[in-house]
C-alpha positions in Angstrom: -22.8 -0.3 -106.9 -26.6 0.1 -105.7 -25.9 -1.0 -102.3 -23.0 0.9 -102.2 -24.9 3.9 -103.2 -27.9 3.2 -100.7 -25.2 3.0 -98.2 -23.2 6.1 -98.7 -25.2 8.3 -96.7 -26.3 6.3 -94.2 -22.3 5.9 -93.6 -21.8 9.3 -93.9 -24.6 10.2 -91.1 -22.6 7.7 -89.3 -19.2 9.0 -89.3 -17.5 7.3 -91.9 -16.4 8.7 -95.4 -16.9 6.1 -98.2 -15.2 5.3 -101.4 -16.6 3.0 -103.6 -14.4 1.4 -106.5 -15.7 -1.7 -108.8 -12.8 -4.0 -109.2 -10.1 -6.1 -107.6 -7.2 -4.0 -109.6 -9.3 -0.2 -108.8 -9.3 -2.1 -105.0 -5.9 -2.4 -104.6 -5.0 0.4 -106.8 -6.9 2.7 -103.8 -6.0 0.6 -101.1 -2.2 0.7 -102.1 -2.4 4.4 -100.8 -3.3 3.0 -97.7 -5.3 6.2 -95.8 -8.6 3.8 -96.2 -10.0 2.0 -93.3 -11.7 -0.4 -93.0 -11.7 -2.2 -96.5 -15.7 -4.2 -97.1 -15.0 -6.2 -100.1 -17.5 -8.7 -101.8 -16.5 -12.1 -102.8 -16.9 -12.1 -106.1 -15.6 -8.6 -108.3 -14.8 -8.1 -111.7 -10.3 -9.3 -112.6 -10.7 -11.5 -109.2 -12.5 -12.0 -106.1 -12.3 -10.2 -102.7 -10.2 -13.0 -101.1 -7.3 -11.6 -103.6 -7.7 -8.1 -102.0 -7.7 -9.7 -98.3 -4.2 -11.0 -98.9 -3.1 -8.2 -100.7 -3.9 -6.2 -97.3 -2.5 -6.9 -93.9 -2.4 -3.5 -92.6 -6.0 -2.8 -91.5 -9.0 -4.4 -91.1 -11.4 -6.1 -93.2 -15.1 -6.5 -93.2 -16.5 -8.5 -96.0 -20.0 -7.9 -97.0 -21.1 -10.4 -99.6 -23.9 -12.3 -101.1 -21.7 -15.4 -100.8 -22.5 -17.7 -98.1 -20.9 -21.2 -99.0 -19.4 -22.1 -96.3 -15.8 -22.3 -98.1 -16.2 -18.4 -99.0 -17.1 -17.5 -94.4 -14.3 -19.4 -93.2 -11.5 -18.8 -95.9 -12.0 -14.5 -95.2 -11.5 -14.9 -91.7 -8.8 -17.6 -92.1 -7.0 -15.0 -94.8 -7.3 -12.2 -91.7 -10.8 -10.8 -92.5 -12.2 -9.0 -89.2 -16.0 -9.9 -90.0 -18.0 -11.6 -92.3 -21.5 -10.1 -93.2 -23.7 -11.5 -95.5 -26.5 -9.8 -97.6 -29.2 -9.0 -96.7 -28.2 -7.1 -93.3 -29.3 -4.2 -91.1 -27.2 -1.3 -91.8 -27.4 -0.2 -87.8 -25.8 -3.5 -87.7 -23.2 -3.1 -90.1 -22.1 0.2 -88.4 -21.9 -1.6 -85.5 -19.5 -3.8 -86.7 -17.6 -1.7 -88.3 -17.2 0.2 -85.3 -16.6 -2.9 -83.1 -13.7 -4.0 -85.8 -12.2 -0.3 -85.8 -11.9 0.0 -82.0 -10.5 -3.5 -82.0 -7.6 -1.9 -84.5 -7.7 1.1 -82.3 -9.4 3.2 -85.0 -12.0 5.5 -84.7 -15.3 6.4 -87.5 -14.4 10.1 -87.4 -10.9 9.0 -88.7 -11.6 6.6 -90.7 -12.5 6.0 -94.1 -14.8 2.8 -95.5 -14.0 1.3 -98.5 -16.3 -1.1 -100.6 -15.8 -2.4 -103.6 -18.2 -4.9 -105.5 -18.9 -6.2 -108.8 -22.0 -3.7 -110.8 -24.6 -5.6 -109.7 -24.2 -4.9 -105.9 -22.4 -8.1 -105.2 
């Protein structure tokens, strides 16, 4: 959760509320109320992996922001519907960037949106 929590208010400044969970079942448990938007997932989280939350979700968008760059992890999130793909270490200016190019795309805005990240404990 330490990028999450170096994150938060840098979001927050941003626009965006955050709610951070740890988990692929506390993922889709949140998620399943669906007033979160976008979802950033890592790749690898405790009970599964981020992929299983992508297909889980089809009704708004997905950003994953991961540590995982093997090239079957960057092409199977977008080929599952993933909106973006970032891999650590990034700029956060460039993340919200993103997140706002992906939201506009889904014809969402930051002020009413939520981001959601989960990720294993060790910031992954």
């Amino acid at each position: 959760m330490q990028i999450v929590q170096s994150l938060k208010p840098f979001l927050h400044d941003e626009g965006f509320d955050v709610t951070a969970v740890i988990g692929r079942r506390a993922a889709l448990t949140v998620l399943e109320k669906g007033a979160l938007r976008p979802c950033l997932p890592g790749i690898s989280l405790p009970e599964g992996s981020g992929l299983d939350v992508c297909r889980a979700i089809r009704d708004f968008p997905v950003v994953f922001l991961t540590a995982s760059v093997d090239e079957n992890s960057v092409v199977t999130g977008p080929d599952l519907g993933a909106d973006d793909y970032i891999v650590k270490l990034f700029r956060p200016r460039d993340l919200v960037s993103r997140l706002r190019s992906v939201l506009r795309r889904s014809g969402g805005s930051p002020r009413s949106s939520e981001t959601h990240r989960s990720e294993t404990p060790n910031g992954r």
